[in-house]
N, C-alpha and C positions, 0 to 999 in steps of 0.2 A: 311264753310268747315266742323265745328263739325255736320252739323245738315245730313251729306249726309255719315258720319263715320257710318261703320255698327259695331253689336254689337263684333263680333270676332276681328276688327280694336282697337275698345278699350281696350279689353280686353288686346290680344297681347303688345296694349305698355303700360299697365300700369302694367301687369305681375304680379296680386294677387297672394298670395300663398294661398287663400281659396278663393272660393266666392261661396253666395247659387247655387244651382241648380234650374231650371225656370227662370230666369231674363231675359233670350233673347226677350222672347215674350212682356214682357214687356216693355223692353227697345225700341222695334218697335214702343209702342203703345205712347211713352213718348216725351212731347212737350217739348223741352229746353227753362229753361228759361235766361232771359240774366242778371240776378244779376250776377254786377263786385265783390260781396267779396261772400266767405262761409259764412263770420258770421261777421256781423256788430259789428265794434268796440264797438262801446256807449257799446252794450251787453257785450263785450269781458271786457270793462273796469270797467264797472258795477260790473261783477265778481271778476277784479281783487281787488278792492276797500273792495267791501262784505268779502271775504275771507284773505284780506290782502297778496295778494301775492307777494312773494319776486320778486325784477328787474329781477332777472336772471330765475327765473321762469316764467315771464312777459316775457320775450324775445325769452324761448325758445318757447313756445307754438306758438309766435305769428310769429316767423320764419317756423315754422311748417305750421301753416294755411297759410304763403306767400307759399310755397314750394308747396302746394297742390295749390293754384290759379295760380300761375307763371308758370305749365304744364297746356297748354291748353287740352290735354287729357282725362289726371285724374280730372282735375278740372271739364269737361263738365259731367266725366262718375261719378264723387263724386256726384255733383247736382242732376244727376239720383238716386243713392242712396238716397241721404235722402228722393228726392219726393215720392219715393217706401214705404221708410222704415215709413215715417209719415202718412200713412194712412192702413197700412198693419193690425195694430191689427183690427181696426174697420172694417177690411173686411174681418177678420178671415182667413188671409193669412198663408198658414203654411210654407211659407217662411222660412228659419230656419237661422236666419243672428249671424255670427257668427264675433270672433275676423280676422282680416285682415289686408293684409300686402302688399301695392303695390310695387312690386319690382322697379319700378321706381323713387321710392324715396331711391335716395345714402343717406340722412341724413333725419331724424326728424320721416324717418318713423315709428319706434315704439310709434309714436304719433297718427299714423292716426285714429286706431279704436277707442280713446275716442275722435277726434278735429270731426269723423262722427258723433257720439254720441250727440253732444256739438252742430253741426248745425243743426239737429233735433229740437231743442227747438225753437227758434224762428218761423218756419213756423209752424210746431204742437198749439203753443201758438194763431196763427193767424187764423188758423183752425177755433180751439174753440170761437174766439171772433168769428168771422161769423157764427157760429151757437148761438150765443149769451148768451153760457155758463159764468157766472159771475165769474170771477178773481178768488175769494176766495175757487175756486173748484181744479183749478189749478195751480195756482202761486208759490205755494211752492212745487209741486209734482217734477220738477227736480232737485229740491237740497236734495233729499235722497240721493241717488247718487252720486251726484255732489258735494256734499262737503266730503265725505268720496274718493275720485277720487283725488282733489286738496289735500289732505293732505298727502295722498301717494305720492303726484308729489312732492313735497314741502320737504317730512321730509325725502324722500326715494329716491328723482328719480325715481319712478318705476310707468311708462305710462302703464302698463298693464291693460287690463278691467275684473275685476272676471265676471263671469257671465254674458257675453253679453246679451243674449237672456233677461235673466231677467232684468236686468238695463235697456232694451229698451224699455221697458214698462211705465219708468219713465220719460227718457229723449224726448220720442215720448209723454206726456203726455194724455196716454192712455190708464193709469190704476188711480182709485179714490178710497180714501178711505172716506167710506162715515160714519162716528160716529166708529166703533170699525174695519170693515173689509174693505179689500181692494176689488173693482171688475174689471173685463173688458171682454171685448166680448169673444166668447167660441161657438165656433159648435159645436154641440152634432153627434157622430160618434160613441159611442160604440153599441154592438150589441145585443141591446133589442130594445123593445117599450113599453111604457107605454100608460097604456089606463085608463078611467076613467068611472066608473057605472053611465049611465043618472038617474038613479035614488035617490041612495044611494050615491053617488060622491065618490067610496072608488075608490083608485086607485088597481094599480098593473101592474106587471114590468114585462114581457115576454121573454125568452131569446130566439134570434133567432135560429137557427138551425148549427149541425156542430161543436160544440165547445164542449170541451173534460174536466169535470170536477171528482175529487175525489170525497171518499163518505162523505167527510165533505162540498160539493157542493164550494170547493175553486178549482181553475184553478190546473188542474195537470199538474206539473213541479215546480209551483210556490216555490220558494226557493230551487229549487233541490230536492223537496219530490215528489214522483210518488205514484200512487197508484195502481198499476196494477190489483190485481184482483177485487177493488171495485168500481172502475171509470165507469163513463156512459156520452153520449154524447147525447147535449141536442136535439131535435126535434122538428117539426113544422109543424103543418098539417094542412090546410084552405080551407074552401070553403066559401057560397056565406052565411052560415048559421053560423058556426063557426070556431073558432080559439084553436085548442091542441098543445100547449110548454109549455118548465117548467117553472113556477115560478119562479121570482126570490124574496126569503125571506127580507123582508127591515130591516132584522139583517144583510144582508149583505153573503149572500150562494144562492147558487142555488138547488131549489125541486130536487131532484130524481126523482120524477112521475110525471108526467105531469097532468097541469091543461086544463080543456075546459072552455070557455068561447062564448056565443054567442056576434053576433057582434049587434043584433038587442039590444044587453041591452050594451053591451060596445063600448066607440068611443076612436081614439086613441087620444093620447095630446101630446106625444112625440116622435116624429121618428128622424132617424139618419139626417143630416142637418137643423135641428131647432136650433134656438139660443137661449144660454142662457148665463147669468152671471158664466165666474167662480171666485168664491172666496177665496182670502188668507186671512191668518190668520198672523197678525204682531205679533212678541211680544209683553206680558204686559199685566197687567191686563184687568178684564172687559170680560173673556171668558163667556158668559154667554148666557142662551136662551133670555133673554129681549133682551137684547146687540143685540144679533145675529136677534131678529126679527125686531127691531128699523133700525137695518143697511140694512135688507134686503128691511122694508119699504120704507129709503129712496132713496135707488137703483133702484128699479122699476119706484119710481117716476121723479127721475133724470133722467134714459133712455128714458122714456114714453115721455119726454118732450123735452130733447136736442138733441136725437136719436132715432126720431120713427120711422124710417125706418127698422130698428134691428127688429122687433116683439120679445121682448124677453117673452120666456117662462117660463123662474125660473131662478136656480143656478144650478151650479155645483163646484164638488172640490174634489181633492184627498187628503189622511194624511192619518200619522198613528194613528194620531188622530180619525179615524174614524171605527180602528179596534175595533169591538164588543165583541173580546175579553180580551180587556183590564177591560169589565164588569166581565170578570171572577176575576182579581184579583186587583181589586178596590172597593172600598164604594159604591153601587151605588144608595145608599139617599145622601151621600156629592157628591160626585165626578162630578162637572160640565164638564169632559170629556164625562162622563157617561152619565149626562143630555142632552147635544149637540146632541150625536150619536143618540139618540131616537129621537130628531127632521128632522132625516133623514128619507130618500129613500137608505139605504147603498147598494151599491152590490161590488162583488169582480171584482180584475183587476189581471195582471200578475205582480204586484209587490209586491215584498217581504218586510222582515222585514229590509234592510238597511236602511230608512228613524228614524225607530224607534229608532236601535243600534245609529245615530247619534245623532238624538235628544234626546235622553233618555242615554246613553253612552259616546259620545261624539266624535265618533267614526264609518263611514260607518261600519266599517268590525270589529267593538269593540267584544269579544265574552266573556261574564259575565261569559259563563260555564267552558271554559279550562283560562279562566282570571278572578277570579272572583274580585280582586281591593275593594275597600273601601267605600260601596257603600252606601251613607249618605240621600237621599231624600227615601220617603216610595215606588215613583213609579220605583224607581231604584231596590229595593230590591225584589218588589211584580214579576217586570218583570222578576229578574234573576231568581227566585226561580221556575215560570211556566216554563220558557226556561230551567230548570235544569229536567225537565222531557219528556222533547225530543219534545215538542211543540215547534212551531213557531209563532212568529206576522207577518201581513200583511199589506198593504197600502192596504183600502177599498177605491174606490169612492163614490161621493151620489148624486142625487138628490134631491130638492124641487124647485114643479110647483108653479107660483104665485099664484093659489090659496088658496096653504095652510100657505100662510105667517102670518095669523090670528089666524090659530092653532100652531104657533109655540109656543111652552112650554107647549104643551096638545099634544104631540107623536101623530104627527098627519097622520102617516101611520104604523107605529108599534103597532099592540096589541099584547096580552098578550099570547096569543096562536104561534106568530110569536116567542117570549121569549122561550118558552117554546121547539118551534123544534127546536130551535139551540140552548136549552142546550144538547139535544136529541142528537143531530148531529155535535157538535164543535168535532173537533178529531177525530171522529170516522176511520178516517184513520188510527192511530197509536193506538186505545184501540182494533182493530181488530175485530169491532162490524159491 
């Protein structure tokens, strides 16, 4: 009966209060399989043992995963999910799975979105063995997670899941940290390209056509700052001979003037649907360019070998760590923020400085100038002080292509001339140059 249910039949009796958008087609495409439980006791108990979980937390959880197999429904249309959800990052699915709530659970349902979470693990784990990724890469990757999840159940009652989207990265284990940084697959979809000199191998970053930048070459709107009468929008003009768009500066702006390029000396290396790693940064020490080119080494070499299907091309990643202008009011002979940022490809995105006010503040929406608080680290003080002259921070993106993972810690797209225009150019919005 379940295998002839179409996908509005499921949906209807299991009555989500969210569910992604796109699934249908999927769901068409999707073989049922006939496992009698979600989630194999042995594992279930294995947990409970590992974490010392109380009886009463023991029984409710495990009432909860009865309640999801005991509707033949939900439980056909659960199984659909995880098979989805365990192979979604490695397909660069921009699926967007968020927290969920089948209305047809009268009790246990505010359990559901971590017991989906929690059946993820074992077929993900199974994945990787048959690709014959070794234990030690992933065995411990869903108890980040997983055990900050049990101790809220435990100390609190409280089955909520922060951060779905990101915890499914762990419980699907399909994100690694490989020596300092964490990776996982990433299609590239912002609107440049990058190309590289057959000669000279210098790259450089082309920003496609259409897009509306200030005269400090950062996105106009970005934080609410417009620039009306300074702004220009980028352009692209091609033929069989050459290529004229702006530049994009690897301090992270966009040229005003456009560059030419012939295509007989430049080939491209990176266009929109290429894959690459993006990476996070955990807490803790060890920020550092060896770090950062050690980790990047062993990532190429880990995908190259247990996912060569990916062709990966480099990395990518966003932070306010990667704003360039935090070199205005930092060391930048100490300041290993400082150091990182020049081992980039930085350019601008449309996101503003709340990533910064949180991490540096403590606080999305913290604001040092009308609050200015008690502010005890050097980068707290340095930041309030530029934001106290009407400047803003930004979240920069970056990239690096694998082949400059060997010039990491030799600024191996930034020179000294690239320093120089965006001291030229940082602000020049608000000095009214």
């Amino acid at each position: 009966m379940l295998n002839v249910l179409s996908y509005n039949e499921c949906t209807a009796s299991c009555n989500f209060d969210d569910l992604p958008d796109g699934l249908e087609a999927k769901y068409n495409r999707y073989e049922p399989n006939r496992n009698p439980f979600l989630l194999p006791r042995e594992f279930l108990h294995e947990l409970f043992d590992r974490y010392h979980i109380p009886e009463h937390t023991q029984q409710w959880l495990i009432h909860g995963i009865e309640a999801i197999e005991q509707d033949a429904v939900l439980f056909h249309f659960t199984k659909f999910l995880v098979d989805d959800m365990c192979s979604a990052r490695n397909r660069c699915d921009e699926t967007h799975y968020t927290n969920m709530t089948p209305g047809c659970m009268k009790e246990y349902g505010e359990l559901y979105s971590f017991l989906l979470l929690l059946a993820c693990v074992n077929p993900s784990m199974q994945r990787l063995q048959e690709r014959s990724v070794p234990k030690a890469y992933y065995e411990q990757i869903p108890h980040q997670p997983l055990k900050v999840q049990l101790e809220k159940l435990v100390l609190h009652g409280d089955a909520k899941v922060h951060d779905f989207p990101w915890v499914m990265n762990f419980y699907t284990c399909s994100i690694f940290l490989l020596d300092r940084f964490y990776f996982i697959p990433y299609r590239f979809g912002d609107s440049f390209t990058m190309f590289r000199h057959v000669e000279t191998h210098e790259v450089i970053a082309l920003a496609h056509a259409g897009e509306e930048f200030r005269s400090d070459g950062q996105r106009n709107g970005i934080n609410d700052v417009y620039d009306p009468e300074g702004s220009f929008t980028t352009e692209w003009q091609e033929n069989d001979i050459f290529v004229i768009a702006n530049r994009i500066n690897p301090m992270g702006f966009v040229e005003r003037e456009p560059t030419p390029i012939l295509k007989a000396e430049w080939v491209p290396v990176l266009e929109q649907g290429n894959m690459l790693l993006a990476l996070h940064i955990p807490a803790g020490p060890g920020y550092t360019p060896d770090r950062l080119k050690n980790s990047m080494a062993m990532a190429i070499a880990f995908y190259d070998q247990y996912f060569p299907e990916l062709a990966i091309r480099g990395f990518w990643s966003a932070s306010w760590l990667y704003d360039t202008r935090l070199g205005l009011v930092l060391d930048n002979e100490s300041s290993n923020i400082v150091h990182i940022q020049r081992q980039f490809y930085n350019y601008p995105t449309m996101e503003g400085d709340g990533m910064l006010r949180y991490e540096v503040f403590g606080d999305w929406k913290a604001d040092p100038v009308l609050n200015p608080g008690e502010w005890t680290t050097s980068l707290q003080k340095a930041a309030a002080a530029y934001m106290k002259t009407g400047a803003r921070f930004n979240t920069l993106s970056m990239v690096v292509l694998s082949e400059e993972i060997e010039k990491i810690g030799l600024n191996p797209y930034i020179k000294a001339s690239d320093i120089e225009e965006f001291l030229q150019t940082v602000d020049s919005h608000i000095k009214g140059s």
